[in-house]
Every structure is written in structure tokens, then in C-alpha cells.
PAZAPA-4460 file (N, C-alpha, C; in steps of 0.05 Angstrom, whole numbers, plus 32768, in hexadecimal, padded with zeros to 4 digits):
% residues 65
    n_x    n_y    n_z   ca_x   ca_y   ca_z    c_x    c_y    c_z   seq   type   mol
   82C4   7BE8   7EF3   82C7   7BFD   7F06   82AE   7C00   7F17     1      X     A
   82B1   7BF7   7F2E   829A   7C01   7F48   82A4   7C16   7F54     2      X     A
   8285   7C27   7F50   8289   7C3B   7F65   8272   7C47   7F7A     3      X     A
   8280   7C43   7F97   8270   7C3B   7FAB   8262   7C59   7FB2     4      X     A
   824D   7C63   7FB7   8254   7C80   7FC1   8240   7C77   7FE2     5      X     A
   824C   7C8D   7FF3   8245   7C7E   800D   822C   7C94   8012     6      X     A
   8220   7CA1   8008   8209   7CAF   8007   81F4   7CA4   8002     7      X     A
   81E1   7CA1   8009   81C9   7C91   8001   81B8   7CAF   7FEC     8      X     A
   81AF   7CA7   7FDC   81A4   7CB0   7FC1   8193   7CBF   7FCF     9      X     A
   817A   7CC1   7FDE   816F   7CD5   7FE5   817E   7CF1   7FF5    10      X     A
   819A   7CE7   8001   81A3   7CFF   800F   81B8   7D0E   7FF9    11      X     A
   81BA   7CFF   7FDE   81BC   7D08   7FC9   81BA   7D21   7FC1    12      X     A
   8199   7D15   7FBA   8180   7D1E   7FAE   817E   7D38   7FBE    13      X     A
   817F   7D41   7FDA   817D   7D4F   7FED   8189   7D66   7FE2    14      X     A
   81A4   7D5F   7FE1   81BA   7D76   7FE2   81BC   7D81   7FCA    15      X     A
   81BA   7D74   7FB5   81AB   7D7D   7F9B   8199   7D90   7F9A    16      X     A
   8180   7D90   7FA2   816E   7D9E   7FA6   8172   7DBA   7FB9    17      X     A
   8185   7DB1   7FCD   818D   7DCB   7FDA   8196   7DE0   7FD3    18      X     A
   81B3   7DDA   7FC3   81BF   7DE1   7FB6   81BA   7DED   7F97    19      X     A
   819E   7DEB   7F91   8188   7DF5   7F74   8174   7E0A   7F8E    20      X     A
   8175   7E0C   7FA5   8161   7E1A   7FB0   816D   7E37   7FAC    21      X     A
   8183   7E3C   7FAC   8184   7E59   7FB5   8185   7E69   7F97    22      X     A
   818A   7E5C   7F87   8189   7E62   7F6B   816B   7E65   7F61    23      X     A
   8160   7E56   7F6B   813A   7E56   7F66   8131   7E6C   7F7E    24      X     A
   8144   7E6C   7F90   8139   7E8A   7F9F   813E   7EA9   7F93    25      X     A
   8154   7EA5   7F86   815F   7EB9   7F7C   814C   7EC6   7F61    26      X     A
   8147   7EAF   7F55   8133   7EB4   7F39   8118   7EB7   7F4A    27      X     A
   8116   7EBA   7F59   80F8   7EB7   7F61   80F7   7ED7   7F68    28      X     A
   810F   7EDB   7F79   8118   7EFB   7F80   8117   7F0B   7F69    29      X     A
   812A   7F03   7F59   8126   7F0E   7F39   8109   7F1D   7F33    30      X     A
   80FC   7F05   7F2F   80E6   7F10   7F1E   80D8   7F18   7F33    31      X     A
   80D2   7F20   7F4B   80C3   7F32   7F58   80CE   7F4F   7F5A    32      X     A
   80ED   7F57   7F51   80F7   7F64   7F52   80EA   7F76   7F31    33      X     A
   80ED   7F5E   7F23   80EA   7F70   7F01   80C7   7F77   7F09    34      X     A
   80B7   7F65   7F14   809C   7F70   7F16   8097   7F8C   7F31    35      X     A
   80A3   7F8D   7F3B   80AC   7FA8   7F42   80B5   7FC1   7F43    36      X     A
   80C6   7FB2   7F2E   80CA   7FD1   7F1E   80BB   7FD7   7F02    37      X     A
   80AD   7FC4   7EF9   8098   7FC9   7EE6   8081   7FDA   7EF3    38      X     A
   8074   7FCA   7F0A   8061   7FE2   7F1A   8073   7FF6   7F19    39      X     A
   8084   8000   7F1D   8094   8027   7F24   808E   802B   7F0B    40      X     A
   8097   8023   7EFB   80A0   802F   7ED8   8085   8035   7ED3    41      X     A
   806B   801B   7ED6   8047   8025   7ECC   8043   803B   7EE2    42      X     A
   8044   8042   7EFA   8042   8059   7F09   805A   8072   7EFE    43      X     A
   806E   8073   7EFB   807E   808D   7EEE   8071   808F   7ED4    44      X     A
   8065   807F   7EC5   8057   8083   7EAF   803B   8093   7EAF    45      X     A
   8030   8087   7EC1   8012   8096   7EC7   801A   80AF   7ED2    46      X     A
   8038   80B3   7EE6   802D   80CB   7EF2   8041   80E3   7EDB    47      X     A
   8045   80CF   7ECA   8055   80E7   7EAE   803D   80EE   7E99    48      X     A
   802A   80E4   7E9A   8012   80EE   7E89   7FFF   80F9   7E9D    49      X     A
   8004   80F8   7EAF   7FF1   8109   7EC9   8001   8127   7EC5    50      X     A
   8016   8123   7ED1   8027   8146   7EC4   8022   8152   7EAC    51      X     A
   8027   8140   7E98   801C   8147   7E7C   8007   8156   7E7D    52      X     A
   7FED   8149   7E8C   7FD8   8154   7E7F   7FD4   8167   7E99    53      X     A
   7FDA   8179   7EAB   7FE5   818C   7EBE   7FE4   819F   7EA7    54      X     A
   8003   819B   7EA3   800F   81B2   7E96   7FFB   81B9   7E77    55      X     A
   7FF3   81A5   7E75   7FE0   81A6   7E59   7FC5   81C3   7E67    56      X     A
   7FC4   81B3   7E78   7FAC   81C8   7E89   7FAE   81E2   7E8E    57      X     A
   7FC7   81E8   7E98   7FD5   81FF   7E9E   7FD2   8218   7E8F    58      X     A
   7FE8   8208   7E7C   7FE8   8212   7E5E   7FD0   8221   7E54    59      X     A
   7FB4   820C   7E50   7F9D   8213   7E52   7F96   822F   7E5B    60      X     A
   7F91   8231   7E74   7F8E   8246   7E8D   7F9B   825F   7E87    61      X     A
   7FB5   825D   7E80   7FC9   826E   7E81   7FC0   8283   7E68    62      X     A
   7FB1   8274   7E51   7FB2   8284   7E39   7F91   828B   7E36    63      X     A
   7F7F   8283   7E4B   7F62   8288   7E4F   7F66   82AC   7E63    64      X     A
   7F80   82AE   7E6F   7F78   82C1   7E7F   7F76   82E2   7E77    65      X     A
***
């Protein structure tokens, strides 16, 4: 069994690779996305122990007066 393909191997190779690009764009989107919302989550974190210690203060104040 011969089998001829009328493509030459590098334009192959080409369309292969094209066709793996948007998938490798997508994961690339991905993880800028998860490292993005990791920065929010470490900022809603800091500014949830920033309130904490507010109200910690408050509290304080409230029972000094």
C-alpha cells in the first residue's frame, strides 16, 4: 500500500503547529487569569485584616471614653 500525500512535510508541520497555537494561547490566558485573581484574593485579604484591626481599634476607643 502507497500512500502519496501531496503536501510537502513542512506545510505539514505548519498547520500542525497552527492549529496547537490557539490552545497554547488559551493556557497562556489561563494562567494569567488564575495569577490575577490570586493578586485580588492577597489584596481582599490584606484589606480584611486592615478592617479587622479598625474595628479592633475602635472597640479600643469606644471603651477608653
Amino acid at each position: 500500500m502507497i500512500i502519496i500525500n501531496e503536501k510537502p512535510l513542512s506545510q505539514i508541520e505548519k498547520e500542525r503547529e497552527e492549529a496547537e497555537a490557539p490552545m497554547v494561547t488559551m493556557g497562556q490566558e489561563l494562567a494569567l487569569l488564575k495569577i490575577s485573581n490570586m493578586q485580588k484574593d492577597g489584596i481582599i485579604q490584606i484589606l480584611g485584616q486592615e478592617l479587622a484591626t479598625v474595628k479592633l481599634e475602635l472597640i479600643r476607643l469606644k471603651e477608653g471614653e
